[in-house]
C-alpha positions as CSV (number, residue, x, y, z in Angstrom):
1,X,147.7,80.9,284.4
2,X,150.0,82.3,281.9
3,X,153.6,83.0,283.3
4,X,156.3,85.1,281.2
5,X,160.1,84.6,281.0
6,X,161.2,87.6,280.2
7,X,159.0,91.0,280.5
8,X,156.7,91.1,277.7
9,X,157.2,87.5,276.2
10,X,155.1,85.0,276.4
11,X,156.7,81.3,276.4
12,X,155.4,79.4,273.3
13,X,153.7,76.6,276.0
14,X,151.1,79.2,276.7
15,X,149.6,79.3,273.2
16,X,149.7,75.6,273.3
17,X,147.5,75.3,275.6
18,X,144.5,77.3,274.5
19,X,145.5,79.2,270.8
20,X,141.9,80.1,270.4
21,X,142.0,82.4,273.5
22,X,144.9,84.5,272.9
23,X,145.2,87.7,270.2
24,X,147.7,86.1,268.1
25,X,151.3,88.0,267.5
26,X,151.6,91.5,267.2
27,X,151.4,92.8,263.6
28,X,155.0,94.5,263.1
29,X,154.8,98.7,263.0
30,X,155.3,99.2,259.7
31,X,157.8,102.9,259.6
32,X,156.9,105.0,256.3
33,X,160.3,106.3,254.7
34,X,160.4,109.8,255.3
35,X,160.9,110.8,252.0
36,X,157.5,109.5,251.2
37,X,155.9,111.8,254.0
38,X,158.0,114.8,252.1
39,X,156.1,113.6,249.0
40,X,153.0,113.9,250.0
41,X,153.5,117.1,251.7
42,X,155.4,118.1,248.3
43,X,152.5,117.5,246.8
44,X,150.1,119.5,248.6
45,X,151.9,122.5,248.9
46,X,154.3,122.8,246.0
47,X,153.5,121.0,243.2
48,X,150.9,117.9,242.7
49,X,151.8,116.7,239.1
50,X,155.4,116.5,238.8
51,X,157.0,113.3,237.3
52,X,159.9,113.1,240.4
53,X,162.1,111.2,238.0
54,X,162.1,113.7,235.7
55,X,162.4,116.0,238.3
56,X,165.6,115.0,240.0
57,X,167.5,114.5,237.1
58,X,167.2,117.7,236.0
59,X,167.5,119.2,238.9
60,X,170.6,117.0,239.5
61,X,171.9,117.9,236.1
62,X,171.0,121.6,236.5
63,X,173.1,121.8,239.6
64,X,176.0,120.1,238.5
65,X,176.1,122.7,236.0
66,X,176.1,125.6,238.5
67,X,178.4,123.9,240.6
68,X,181.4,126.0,241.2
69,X,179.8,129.5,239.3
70,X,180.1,132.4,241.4
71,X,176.3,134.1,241.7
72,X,176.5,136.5,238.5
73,X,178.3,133.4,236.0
74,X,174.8,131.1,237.8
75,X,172.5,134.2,237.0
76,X,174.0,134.7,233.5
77,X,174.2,130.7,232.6
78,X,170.6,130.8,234.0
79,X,169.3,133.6,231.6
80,X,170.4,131.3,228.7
81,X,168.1,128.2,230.5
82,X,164.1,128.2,228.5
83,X,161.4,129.0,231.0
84,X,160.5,126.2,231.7
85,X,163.8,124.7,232.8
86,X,163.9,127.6,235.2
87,X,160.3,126.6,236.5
88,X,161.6,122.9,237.1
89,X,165.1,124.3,238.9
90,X,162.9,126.5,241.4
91,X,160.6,123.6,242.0
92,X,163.5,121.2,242.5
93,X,165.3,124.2,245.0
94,X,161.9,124.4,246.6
95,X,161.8,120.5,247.0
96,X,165.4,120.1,248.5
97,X,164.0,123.3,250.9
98,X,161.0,121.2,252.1
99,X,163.0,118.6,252.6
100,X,165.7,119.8,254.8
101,X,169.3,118.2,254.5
102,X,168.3,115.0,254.2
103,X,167.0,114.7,250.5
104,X,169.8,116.7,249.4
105,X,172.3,114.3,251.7
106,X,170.6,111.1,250.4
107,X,171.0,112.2,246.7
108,X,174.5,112.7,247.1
109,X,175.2,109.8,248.8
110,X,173.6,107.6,245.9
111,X,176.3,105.7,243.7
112,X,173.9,104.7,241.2
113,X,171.4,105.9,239.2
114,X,168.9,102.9,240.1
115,X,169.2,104.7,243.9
116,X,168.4,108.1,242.8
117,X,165.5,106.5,241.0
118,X,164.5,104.5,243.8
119,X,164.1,108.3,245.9
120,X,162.4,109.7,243.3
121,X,159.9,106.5,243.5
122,X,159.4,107.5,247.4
123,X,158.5,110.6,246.9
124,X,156.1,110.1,244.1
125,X,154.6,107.5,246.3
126,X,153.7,110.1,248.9
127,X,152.7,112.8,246.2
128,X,150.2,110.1,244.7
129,X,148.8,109.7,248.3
130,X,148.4,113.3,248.7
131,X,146.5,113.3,245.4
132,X,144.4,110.3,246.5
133,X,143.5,111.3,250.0
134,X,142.7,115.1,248.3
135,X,139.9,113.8,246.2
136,X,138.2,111.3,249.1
137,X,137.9,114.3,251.2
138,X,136.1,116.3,248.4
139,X,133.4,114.0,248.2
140,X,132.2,115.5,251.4
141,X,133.3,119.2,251.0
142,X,131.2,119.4,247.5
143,X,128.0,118.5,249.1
144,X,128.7,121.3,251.8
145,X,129.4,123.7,249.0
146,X,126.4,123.0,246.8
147,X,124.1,122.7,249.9
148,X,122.0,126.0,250.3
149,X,122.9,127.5,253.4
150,X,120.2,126.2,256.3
151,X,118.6,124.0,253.0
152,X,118.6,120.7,251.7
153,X,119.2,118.8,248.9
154,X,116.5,117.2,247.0
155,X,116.8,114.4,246.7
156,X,119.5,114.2,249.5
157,X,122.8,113.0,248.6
158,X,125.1,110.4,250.7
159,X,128.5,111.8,251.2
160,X,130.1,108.4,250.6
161,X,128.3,107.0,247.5
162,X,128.9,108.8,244.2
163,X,126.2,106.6,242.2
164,X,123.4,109.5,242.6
165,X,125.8,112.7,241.5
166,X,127.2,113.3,238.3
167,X,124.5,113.9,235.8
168,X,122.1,111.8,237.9
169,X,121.4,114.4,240.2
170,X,119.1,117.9,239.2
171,X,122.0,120.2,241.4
172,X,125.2,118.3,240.4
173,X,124.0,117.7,236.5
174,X,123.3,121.4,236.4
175,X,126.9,122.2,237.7
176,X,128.6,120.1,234.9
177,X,126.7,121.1,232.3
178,X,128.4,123.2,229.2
179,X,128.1,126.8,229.8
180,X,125.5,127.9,227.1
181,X,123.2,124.7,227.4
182,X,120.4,125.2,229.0
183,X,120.3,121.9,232.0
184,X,116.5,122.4,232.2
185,X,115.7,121.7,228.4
186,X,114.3,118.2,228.5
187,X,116.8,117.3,225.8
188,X,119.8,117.3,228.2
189,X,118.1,116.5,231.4
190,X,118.2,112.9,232.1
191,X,116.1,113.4,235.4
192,X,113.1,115.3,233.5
193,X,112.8,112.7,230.4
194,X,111.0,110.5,233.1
């Protein structure tokens, strides 16, 4: 019944004539910068708490300051840098690494200093994912860990509910309990004030 004009495209008469039998358009594939998958990975394997801004200028700064040094006027200009300038520049070297050319290529194609700021917001995009998507999938993995091997918890805890941990639970209360304060003292048990 429906006929098509060119491969893969419908004519618009057949949604006319029944709309309530057909799917509807195709949602558009939405493509993911690439500099926000480098983010994310970024932030799993280098560094998770960097402010990217912050990061990139320096770095930018740092480099335009080594620009044209041979190797022992960068060490020596280096040596005068505080500790943890130097702990920024190897991050930002390790960064532009991850990333290939094409971080490094992008950066100094930007004119502006709204653009480098715009890269610096795609990659903390992806190393805020990273951070997000890390704690959802520890929800699980701390139940396996505090789980006695071949036991159970008691009462059981649901890996995707995190109303019945924290302090409300004997095992996980115990866990987060001050070292020195004794969990099963009625005083600073909820669970045994009952």
């Amino acid at each position: 019944m429906s006929t098509t004009s060119v491969l893969g495209h419908r004519n618009e008469r057949d949604y006319d004539d029944a709309p309530g039998l057909h799917t509807g358009p195709r949602k558009k594939i939405v493509r993911t910068d690439p500099l926000t998958h480098a983010g994310r990975h970024f932030g799993r394997t280098i560094y998770a708490l960097s402010d990217l801004r912050y990061l990139l200028s320096q770095g930018l700064d740092r480099t335009v300051e080594l620009a044209g040094l041979s190797d022992d006027e960068a060490a020596t200009r280096r040596e005068g840098w505080s500790a943890r300038a130097c702990q920024e520049f190897s991050i930002y070297q390790d960064l532009l690494k991850l990333c290939g050319g094409g971080l490094e290529q992008r950066l100094t194609d930007a004119k502006t200093a709204d653009e480098i700021q715009l890269i610096a917001d795609l990659l903390q995009n992806g190393t805020s994912s990273s951070r997000s998507e890390d704690t959802k999938s520890m929800k699980a993995a701390v139940i396996d860990w505090i789980t006695p091997p071949g036991g159970s918890l008691s009462p059981p805890l649901n890996r995707h509910e995190k109303m019945s941990r924290g302090y409300n639970h004997d095992v996980t209360g115990a866990l987060l309990c001050p070292a020195g304060v004794d969990w099963n003292n009625p005083e600073y048990n909820p669970s045994t004030t009952y």
